[in-house]
N, C-alpha and C positions, 0 to 999 in steps of 0.2 A: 504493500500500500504506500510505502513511503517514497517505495521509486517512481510509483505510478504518477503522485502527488507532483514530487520532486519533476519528471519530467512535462506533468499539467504547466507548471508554475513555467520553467526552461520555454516553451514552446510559446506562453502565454508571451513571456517576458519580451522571445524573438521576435513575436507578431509584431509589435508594431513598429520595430523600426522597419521592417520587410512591408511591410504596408505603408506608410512614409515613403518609402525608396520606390513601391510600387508606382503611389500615387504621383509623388515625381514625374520619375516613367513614363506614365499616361498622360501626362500633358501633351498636347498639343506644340508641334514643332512649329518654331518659329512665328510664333504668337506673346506678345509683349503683354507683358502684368507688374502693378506694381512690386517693390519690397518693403520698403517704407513709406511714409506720409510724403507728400510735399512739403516744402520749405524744411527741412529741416537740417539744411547745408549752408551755408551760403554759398553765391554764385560761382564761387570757384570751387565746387565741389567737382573732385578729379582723383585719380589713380586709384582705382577699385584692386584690393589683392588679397591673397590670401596665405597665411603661414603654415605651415606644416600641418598643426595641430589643425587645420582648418579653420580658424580664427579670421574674419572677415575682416579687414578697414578699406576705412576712405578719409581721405583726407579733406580738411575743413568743414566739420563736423560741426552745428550750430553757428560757428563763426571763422571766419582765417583765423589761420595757427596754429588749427590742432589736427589730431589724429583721433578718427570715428573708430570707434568698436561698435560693430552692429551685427546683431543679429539674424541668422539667416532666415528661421521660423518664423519670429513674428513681428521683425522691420523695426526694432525696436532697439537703442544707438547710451553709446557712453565716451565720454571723453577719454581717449587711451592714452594722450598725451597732449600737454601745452610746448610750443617749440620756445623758446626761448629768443631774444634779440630780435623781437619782430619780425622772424623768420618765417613764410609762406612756405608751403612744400606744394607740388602740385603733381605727385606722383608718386605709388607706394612701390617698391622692389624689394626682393629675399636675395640673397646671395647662398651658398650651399650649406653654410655654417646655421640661418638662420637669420642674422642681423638683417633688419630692415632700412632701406636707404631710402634718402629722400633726395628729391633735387627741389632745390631751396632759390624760388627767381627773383626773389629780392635782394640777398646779403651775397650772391654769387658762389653759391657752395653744392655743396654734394655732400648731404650731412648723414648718420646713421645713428639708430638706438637700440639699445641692448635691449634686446625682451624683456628681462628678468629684471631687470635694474631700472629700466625708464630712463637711463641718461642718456639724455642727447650730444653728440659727440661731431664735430665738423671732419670729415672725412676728408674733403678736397675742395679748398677755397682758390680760387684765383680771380684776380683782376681781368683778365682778359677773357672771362666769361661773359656771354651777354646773360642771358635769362634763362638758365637751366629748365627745362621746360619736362624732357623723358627720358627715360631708361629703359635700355634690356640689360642682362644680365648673362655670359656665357658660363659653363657649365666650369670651366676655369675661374672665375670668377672675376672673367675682364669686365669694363662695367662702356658701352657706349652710351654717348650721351648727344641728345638736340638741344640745340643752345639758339633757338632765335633771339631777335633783337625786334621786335613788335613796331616800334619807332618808323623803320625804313623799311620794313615788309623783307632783311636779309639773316641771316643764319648763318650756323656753322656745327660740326659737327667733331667729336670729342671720342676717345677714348681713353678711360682711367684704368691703367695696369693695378697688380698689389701692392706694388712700393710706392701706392696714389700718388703718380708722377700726370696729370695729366698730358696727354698726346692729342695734338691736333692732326685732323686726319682728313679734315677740306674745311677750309673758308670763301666768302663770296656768295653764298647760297642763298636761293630762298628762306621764305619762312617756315623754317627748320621745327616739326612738330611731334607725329609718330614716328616713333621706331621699334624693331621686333626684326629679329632672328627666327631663319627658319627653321625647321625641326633636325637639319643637320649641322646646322650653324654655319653652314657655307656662304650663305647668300644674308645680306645684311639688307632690309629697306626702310628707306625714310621717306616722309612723307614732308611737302611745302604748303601750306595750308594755305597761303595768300593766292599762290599759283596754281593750284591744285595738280601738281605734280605730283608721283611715287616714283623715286627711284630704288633701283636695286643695286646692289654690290659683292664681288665674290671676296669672299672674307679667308684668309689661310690661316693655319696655326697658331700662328705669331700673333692673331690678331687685324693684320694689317689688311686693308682694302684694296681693290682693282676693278676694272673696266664697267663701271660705273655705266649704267642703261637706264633708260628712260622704261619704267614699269606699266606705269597706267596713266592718262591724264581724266581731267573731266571737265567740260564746260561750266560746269555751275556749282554753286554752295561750297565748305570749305572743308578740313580735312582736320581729323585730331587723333588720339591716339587708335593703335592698331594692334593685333594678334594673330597670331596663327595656331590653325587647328594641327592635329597629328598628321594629315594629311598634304600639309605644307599651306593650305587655302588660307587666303589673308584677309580676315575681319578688319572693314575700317569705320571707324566713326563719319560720318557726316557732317558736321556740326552744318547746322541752318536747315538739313532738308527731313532731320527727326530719322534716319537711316542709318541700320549696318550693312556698309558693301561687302560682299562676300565674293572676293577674284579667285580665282586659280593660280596656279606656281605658272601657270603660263601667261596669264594677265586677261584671262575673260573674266568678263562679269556674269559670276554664278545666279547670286539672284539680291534683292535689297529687303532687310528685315524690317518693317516698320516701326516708329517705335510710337508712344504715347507724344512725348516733349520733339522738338526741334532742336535743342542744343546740346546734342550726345559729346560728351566730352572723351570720354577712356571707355573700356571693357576688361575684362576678366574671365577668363572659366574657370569656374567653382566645380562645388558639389563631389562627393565620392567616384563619380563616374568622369567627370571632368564636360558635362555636355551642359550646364547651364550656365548660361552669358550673362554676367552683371556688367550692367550701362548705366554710367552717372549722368543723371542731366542737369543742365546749367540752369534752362529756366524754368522747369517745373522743383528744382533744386533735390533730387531726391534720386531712385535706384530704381530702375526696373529692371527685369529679366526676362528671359526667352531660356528654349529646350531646342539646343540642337542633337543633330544626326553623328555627327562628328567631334571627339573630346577635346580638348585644347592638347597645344603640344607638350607642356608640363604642367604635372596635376601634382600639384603642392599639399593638397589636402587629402 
């Protein structure tokens, strides 16, 4: 009797996270629903990620400055940190150890904070950043970086080794905004959000870039952060047309996910499976998500 109980209890217990996961599941592909309320960002609500333990942020969290913890069930948010020195971050990233970095566009830094600790720590400051804008992250734990300069609509684009030396690795550019690695870290793309340019880059060992290609263009509305699925396919924000483009490694346009808002700013793939899209929006100030077919290229959680 006691094993029978014992296994009642075990089975009861499993149900519902397998029912959770199911229900998931069942969603409906490629259909936007909230996570959170509105307003609950302010406007520069940006860099959706996720930590190991599955732990959700967003950065600028009720006000600039901070770091959101929000939950995935019921949209429901805490301050996980104040930056200190009037520091803006406007993008979250893991490195393999764990620490989360920020790129910081007001004090010209690339800062990081210990999980355990909460101290905020400036990683890599220089003058000759414009406005640190995104990060990827390679599996080495080089860190590239988009650095526009919003002022004259130009850019430039970065690379921070471990001995945070930054490397300059193209100036002159566009309005320097997404960037993302793809699932074999060969191929490097950024995006010009003024121009509506993507370009791509073959990326070697070292780090270093070459024969730079025009990826995608688009006549209308602008461009902001981007992702790629396992599959190499390159999720892009829209900003202005309320869209995720969804291209191929060979630059068609798969299909456009609609969203609630017009100002998608960043995305993320979450969830255990790695197939659900978190989209920060500017002017609705808040989180939706979608159920794709396809998981993100690294599932953190």
């Amino acid at each position: 009797m006691r094993k029978h109980i014992y296994l009642v209890v075990m089975m009861a217990g499993w149900g519902l996270p397998m029912m959770a996961q199911q229900k998931t599941a069942a969603r409906p592909l490629y259909e936007a629903r909230d996570l959170t309320a509105e307003n609950m960002f302010s406007v520069n609500i940006e860099g959706p990620n996720f930590d190991k333990a599955g732990n959700f942020y967003v950065v600028n969290f009720e006000k600039d400055g901070t770091i959101g913890k929000i939950n995935t069930h019921t949209g429901s948010g805490e301050v996980f940190v104040t930056l200190p020195d009037s520091s803006v971050a406007n993008g979250i990233h893991f490195n393999s150890k764990g620490t989360m970095f920020l790129p910081d566009f007001i004090n010209h830094n690339v800062l990081t904070i210990n999980m355990k600790t909460k101290k905020v720590s400036v990683f890599v400051h220089s003058n000759k950043f414009n406005q640190p804008n995104d990060l990827c992250i390679n599996r080495k734990d080089q860190i590239f970086v988009s650095d526009p300069k919003w002022a004259n609509n130009t850019g430039q684009l970065w690379r921070i080794d471990a001995n945070r030396t930054p490397v300059l690795l193209e100036a002159n550019m566009g309005t320097t905004n997404g960037i993302e690695l793809s699932p074999d870290e060969k191929t490097l793309y950024v995006n010009e959000s003024v121009q509506r340019k993507i370009w791509k880059y073959d990326v070697d060992d070292a780090g270093n870039i070459s024969h730079k290609t025009l990826f995608a263009t688009f006549p209308d509305f602008g461009f902001d952060g981007m992702k790629c699925d396992k599959a190499g396919n390159l999720y892009i924000a829209r900003w202005g047309k309320g869209v995720i483009a969804v291209m191929s490694p060979q630059g068609a346009l798969i299909r456009e996910v609609p969203l609630k808002g017009k100002q998608c700013s960043n995305l993320v793939f979450g969830d255990k499976d790695g197939k659900t899209v978190y989209v920060t929006l500017q002017d609705r100030k808040c989180v939706e998500t979608f159920r794709v077919a396809i998981a993100g290229r690294r599932i953190t959680n």
